[in-house]
Steps between C-alpha positions, in 0.01 A plus 500: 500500500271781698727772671454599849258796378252237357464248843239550675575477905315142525749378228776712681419314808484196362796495320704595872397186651574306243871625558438504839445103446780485274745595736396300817492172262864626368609555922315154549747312195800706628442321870437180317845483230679656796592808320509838704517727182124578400400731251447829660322833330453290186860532379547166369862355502449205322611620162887557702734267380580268732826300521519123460791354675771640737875648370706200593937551524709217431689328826835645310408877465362483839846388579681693356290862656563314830878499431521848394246610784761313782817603285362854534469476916801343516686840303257723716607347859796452443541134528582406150719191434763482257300255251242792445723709384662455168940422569654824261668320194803528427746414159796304574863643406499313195180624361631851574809450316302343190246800501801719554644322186242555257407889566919533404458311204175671368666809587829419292262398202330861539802728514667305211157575292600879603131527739532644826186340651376126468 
């Protein structure tokens, strides 16, 4: 390939309406295909990847950033109802007792092995 040095200015001039053409046939295809992105200053973007096909959510996670989103304003204005928020738990007197029971039998078993921790 001759470098710039070695053209002489009828091949010079040549060769700038050829890319003078180039680029009017290019604008002329853009107006036809209805694309308004035409290769500008001969930076060509075609090798960009390009992506095929749109990021698609399913109807449930949409759902469920829609609940959050309105469980969110609800907190913020103040209007929350009592099913958004979760009811405090809370152990019956039986369980107590039964939990209550086992700590003061794990304990007896611990002293009477002569430990002082569990």
């Amino acid at each position: 390939m001759n470098s710039f040095t070695d053209v002489s200015a009828k091949q010079l001039r040549h060769a700038a309406s050829i890319k003078e053409r180039i680029d009017e046939l290019e604008h002329e295809l853009s107006q036809i295909l209805g694309t308004s992105h035409a290769r500008t200053g001969g930076s060509d973007h075609s090798t960009a990847p390009r992506r095929t096909g749109k990021r698609r959510m399913s109807a449930a996670g949409r759902a469920a950033i829609a609940a959050g989103a309105r469980a969110r304003w609800a907190r913020i204005k103040g209007t929350a109802t009592k099913s958004a928020t979760k009811p405090k738990r809370k152990m019956s007197a039986a369980g107590r007792a039964r939990l209550s029971a086992l700590a003061k039998a794990r304990w007896k078993k611990a002293r009477a092995a002569g430990r002082a921790t569990l």
